[in-house]
VOTITI-315806 format. One record per residue: x, y, z of N, C-alpha, C in turn; residue in three letters. Coordinates in steps of 0.1 Angstrom, whole numbers, padded with zeros to 4 digits, always signed. Atoms other than C-alpha are relative to their C-alpha. Example, Ala and Ser with C-alpha at 12.3 -4.5 7.8 and 13.67 -1.06 7.14 Angstrom:
+0009-0012+0000+0123-0045+0078+0009+0012+0000Ala
-0009-0011+0000+0137-0011+0071-0008+0011+0008Ser
This chain:
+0013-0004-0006-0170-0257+0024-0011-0009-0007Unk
+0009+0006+0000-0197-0280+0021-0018+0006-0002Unk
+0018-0010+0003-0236-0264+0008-0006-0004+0014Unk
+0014+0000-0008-0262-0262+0035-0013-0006-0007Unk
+0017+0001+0009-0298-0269+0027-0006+0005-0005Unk
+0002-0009+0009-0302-0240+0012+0011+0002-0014Unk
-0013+0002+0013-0273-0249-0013+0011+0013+0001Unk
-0011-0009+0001-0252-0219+0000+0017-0007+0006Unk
-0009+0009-0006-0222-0228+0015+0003+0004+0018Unk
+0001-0005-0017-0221-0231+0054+0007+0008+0006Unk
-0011-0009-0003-0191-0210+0061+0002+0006-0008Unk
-0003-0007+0008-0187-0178+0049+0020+0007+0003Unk
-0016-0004-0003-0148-0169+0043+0004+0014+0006Unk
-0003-0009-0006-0133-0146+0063+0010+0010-0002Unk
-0005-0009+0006-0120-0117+0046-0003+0014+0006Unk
-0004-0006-0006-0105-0089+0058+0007+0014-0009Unk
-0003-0012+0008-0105-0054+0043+0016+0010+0007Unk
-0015-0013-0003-0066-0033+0040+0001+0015-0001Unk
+0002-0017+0000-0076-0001+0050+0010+0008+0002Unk
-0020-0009+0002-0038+0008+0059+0001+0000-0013Unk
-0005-0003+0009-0031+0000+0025-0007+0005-0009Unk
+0006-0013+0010-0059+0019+0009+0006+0016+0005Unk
+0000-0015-0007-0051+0046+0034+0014+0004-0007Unk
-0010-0001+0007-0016+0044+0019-0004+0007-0013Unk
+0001+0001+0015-0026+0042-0015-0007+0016-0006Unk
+0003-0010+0001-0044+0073-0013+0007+0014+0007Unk
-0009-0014-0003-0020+0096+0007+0012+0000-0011Unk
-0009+0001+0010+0005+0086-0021-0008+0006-0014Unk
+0006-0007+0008-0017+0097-0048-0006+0016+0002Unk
-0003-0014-0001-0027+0125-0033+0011+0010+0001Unk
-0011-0010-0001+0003+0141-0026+0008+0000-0011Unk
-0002-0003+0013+0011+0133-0064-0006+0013-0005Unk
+0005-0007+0006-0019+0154-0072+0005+0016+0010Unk
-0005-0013+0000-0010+0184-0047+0016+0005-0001Unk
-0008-0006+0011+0024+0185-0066-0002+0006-0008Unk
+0004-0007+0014+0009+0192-0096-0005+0013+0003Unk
+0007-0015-0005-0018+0218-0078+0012+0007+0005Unk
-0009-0012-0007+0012+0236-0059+0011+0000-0010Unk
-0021-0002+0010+0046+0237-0084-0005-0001-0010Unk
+0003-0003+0015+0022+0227-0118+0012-0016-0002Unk
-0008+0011+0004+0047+0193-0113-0006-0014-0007Unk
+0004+0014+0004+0036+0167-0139+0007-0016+0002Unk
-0004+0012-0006+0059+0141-0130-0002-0009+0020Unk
+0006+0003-0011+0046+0143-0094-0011-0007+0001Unk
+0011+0007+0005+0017+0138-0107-0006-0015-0003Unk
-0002+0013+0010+0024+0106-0131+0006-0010+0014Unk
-0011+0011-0008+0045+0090-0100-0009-0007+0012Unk
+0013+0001-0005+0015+0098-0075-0007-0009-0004Unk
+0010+0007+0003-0007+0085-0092+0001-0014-0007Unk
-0003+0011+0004+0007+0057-0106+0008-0013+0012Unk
-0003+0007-0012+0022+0045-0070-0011+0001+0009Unk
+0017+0001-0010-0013+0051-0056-0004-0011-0006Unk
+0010+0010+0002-0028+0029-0077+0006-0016+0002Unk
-0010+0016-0003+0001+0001-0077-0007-0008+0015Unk
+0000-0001-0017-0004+0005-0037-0016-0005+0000Unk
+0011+0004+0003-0040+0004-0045-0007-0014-0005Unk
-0001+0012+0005-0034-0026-0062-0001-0012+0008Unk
+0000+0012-0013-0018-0043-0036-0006-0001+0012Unk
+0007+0003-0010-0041-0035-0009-0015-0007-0004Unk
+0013+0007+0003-0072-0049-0029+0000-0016+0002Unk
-0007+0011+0006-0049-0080-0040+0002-0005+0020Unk
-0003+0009-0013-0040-0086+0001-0012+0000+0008Unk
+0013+0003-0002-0078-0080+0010-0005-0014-0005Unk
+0004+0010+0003-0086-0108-0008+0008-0012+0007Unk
-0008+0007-0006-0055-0129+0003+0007+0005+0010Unk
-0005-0004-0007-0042-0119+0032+0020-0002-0005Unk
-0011+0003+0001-0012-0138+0020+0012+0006-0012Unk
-0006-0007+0013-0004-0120-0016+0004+0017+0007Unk
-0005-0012-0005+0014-0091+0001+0013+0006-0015Unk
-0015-0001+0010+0042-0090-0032-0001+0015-0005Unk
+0001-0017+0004+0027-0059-0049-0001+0010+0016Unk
-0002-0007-0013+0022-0040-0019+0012+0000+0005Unk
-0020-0002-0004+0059-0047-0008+0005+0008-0012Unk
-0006-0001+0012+0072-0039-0041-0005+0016+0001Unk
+0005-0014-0002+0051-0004-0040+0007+0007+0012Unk
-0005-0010-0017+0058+0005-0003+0017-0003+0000Unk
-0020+0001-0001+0097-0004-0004+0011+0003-0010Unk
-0011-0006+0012+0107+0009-0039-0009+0015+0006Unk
+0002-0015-0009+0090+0045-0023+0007+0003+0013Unk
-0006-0001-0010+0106+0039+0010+0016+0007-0005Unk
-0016-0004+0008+0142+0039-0012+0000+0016-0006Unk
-0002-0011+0013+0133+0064-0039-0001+0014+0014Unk
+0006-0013-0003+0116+0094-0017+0007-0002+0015Unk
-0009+0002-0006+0138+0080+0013+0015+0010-0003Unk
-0015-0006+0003+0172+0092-0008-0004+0019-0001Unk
+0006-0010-0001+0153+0121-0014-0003+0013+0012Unk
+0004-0011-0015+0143+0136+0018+0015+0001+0008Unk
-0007-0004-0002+0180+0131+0027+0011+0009-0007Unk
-0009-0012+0010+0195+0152+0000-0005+0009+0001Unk
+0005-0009-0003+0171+0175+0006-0003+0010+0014Unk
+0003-0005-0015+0164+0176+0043-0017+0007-0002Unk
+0014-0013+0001+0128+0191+0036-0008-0017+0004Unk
+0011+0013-0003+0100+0165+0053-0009+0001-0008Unk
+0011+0001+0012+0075+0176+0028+0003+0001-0014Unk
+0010+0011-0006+0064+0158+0010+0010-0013-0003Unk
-0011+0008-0004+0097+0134+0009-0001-0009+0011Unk
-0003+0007-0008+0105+0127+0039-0017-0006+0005Unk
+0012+0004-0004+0065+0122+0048-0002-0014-0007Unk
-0001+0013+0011+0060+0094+0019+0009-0010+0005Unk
-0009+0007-0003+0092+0081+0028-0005-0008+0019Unk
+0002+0005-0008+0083+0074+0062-0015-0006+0002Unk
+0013+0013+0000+0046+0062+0056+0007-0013-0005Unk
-0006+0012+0006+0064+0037+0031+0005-0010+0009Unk
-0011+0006-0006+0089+0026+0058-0012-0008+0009Unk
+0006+0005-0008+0058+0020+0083-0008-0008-0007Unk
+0013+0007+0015+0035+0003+0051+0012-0012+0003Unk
-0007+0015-0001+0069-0022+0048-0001-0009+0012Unk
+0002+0007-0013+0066-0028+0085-0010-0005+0000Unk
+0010+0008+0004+0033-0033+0084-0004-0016-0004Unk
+0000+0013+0005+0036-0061+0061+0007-0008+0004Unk
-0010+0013-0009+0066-0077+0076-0009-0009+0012Unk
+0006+0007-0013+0046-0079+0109-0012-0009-0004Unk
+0010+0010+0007+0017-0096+0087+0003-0008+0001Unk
-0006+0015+0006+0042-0121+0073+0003-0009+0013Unk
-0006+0006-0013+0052-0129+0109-0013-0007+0005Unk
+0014+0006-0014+0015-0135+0126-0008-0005-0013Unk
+0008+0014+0009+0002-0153+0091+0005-0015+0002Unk
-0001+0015+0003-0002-0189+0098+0008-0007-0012Unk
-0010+0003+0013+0023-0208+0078-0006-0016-0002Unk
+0008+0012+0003+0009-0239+0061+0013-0014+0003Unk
-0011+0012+0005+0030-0274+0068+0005-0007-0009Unk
């Protein structure tokens, strides 16, 4: 980008906020914290909240770069597994199988990103 006459730069970059992956990021933390509120589960808690913010992580991290999708996969596809094996040992959709299948649609998500991002020669 080249300055203007006003010394800014004439093109502003085009950056593009991951409101799926906040939206993610926050139904995974929440449903940490209403473990805890309903059952008193602190490791719901600790898992929530620490896979909200990862998720959180990665949606700030792919806001900026469209292209750094790694944390965000890594969050959404080790929850897809974990709370995946879970909802089938259990059979109960809440809040297993729920998580599990946001996860599964979060990895989609990203796949279909990786597909329609421009690839450099």
């Amino acid at each position: 980008m080249e300055p203007s006459d006003t010394g800014r730069p004439s093109e502003v970059p085009n950056m593009s906020v991951d409101w799926v992956g906040y939206g993610y990021s926050a139904l995974v933390a929440s449903g940490g914290i209403m473990g805890y509120v309903k059952k008193g589960s602190v490791p719901s808690l600790a898992a929530g909240l620490l896979f909200g913010g990862i998720a959180g992580i990665g949606a700030y991290r792919t806001s900026q770069n469209p292209k750094d999708i790694w944390v965000s996969l890594a969050a959404s596809g080790t929850l897809a597994g974990v709370m995946g094996m879970r909802f089938f040992k259990s059979r109960k959709f809440m809040p297993a199988g729920l998580i599990a299948t946001a996860s599964v649609l979060m990895v989609g998500k990203i796949g279909v990103g990786m597909l329609q991002t421009p690839h450099e020669p």
